[in-house]
C-alpha positions as CSV (number, residue, x, y, z in Angstrom):
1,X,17.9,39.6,-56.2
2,X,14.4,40.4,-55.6
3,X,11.8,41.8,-57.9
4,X,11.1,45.1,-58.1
5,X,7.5,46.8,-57.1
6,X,6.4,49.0,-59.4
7,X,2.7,50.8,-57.9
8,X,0.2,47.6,-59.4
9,X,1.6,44.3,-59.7
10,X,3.1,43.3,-62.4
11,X,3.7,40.0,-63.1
12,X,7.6,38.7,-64.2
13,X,9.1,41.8,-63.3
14,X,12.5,41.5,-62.9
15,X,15.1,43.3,-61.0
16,X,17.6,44.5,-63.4
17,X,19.5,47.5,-62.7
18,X,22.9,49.3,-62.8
19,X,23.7,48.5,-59.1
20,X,23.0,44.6,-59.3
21,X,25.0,44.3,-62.8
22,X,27.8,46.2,-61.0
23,X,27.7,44.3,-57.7
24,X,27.8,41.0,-60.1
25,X,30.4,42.1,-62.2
26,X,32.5,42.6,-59.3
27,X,32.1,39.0,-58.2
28,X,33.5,37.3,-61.7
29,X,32.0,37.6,-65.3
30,X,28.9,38.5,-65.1
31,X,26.5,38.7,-68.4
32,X,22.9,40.0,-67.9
33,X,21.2,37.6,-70.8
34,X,18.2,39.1,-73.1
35,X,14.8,37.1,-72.4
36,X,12.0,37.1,-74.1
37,X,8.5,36.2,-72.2
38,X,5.1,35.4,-74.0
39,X,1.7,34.2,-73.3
40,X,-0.9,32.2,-75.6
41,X,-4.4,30.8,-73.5
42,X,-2.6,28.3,-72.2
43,X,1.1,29.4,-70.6
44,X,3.3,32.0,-70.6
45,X,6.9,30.8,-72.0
46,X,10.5,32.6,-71.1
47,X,13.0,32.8,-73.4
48,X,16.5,33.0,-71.9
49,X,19.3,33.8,-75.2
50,X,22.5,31.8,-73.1
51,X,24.7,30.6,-76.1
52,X,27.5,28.5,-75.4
53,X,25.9,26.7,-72.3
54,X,24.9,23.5,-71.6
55,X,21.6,21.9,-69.7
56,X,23.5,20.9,-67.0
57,X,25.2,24.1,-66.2
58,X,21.7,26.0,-65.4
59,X,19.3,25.7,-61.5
60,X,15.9,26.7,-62.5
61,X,14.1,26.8,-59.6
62,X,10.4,28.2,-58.3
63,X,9.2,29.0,-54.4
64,X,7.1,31.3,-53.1
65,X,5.8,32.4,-56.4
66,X,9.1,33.8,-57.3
67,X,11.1,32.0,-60.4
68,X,14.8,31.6,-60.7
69,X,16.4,31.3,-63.4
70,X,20.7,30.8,-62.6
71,X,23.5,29.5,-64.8
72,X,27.4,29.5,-64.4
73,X,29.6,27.9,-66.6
74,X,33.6,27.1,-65.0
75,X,36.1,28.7,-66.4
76,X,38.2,26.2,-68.2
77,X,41.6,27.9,-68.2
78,X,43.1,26.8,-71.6
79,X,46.1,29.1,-71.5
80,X,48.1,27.6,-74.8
81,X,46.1,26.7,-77.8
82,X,46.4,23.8,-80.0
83,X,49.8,22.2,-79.5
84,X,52.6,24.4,-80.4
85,X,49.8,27.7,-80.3
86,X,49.4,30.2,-78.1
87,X,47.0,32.9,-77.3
88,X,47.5,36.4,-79.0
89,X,43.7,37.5,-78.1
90,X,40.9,35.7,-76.1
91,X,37.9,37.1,-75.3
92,X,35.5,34.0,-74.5
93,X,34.4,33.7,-71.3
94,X,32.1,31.8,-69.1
95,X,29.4,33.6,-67.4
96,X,27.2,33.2,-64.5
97,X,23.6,35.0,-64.3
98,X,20.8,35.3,-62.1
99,X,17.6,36.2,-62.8
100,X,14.1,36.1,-61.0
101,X,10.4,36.8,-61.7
102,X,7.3,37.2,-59.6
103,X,4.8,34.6,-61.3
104,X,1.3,35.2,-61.5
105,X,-1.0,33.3,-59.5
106,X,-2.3,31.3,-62.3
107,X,1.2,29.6,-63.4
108,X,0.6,25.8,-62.3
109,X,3.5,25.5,-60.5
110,X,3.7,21.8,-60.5
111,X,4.1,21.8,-64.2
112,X,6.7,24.0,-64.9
113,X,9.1,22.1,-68.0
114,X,12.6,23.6,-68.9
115,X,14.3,22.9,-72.1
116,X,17.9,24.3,-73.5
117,X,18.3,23.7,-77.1
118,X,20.4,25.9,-79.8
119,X,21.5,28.4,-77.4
120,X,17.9,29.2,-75.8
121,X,16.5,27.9,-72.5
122,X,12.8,27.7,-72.9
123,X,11.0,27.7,-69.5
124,X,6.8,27.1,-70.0
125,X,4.8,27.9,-67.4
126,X,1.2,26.7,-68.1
127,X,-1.6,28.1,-66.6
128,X,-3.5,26.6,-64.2
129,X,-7.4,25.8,-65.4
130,X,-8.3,26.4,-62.5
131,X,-7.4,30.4,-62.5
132,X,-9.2,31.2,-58.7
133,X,-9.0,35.1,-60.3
134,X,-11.4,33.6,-63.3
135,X,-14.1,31.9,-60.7
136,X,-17.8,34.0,-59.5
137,X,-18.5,33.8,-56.3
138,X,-20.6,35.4,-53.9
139,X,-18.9,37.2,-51.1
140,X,-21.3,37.6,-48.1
141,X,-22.0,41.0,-46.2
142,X,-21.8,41.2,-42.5
């Protein structure tokens, strides 16, 4: 996937659209999770909602300015139930997701942490103090 241009930039936009959930949901189970993203003076912090997962099953990953966020979780077919059940309805599923996000330029990169507790990956992205946006300087005439 790649993010989506929309006239000024806009940082973490992500591409999200009928065409990409229908091309995914023809490749397996495919579940577009909700994320929240927010930003205090020192990082911006995304919120992926992935009950049911666990640490290992997610590849967050940054290049290029561009963040990626993927999970899938295996099927594990359990066709009979407990012993001596069976299944009359089952409807959970494992999922697999991708999403990315154009970063700002003043995301330290180097410092990126990821945490998945209760349900909730938490991905903080601190800003850099360094913010080359936030510097004066003179720029010479020739």
């Amino acid at each position: 996937m790649l993010p989506v241009a929309r006239g000024e930039f806009e940082p973490f936009v992500s591409l999200s659209n009928w065409l990409t959930d229908r091309v995914h949901s023809e490749l397996g189970h495919f579940s577009m999770p909700s994320v929240n993203i927010r930003e205090s003076e020192k990082e911006y912090t995304i919120e992926v909602a992935a009950s049911g997962m666990e640490k290992g099953d997610f590849n967050v990953d940054m290049h290029d300015g561009l963040l990626t966020i993927a999970c899938e979780k295996k099927s594990e077919c359990e066709c009979q139930g407990k012993e001596g059940e069976s299944y009359l309805r089952r409807e959970f599923n494992y999922a697999k997701f991708s999403k990315q996000f154009t970063l700002p330029d003043s995301v330290d990169e180097a410092n990126i942490q990821a945490n998945y507790d209760k349900g909730v990956l938490t991905v903080q992205l601190p800003k850099r103090q360094d913010d080359p946006r936030k510097q004066r300087r003179s720029i010479d005439v020739k």
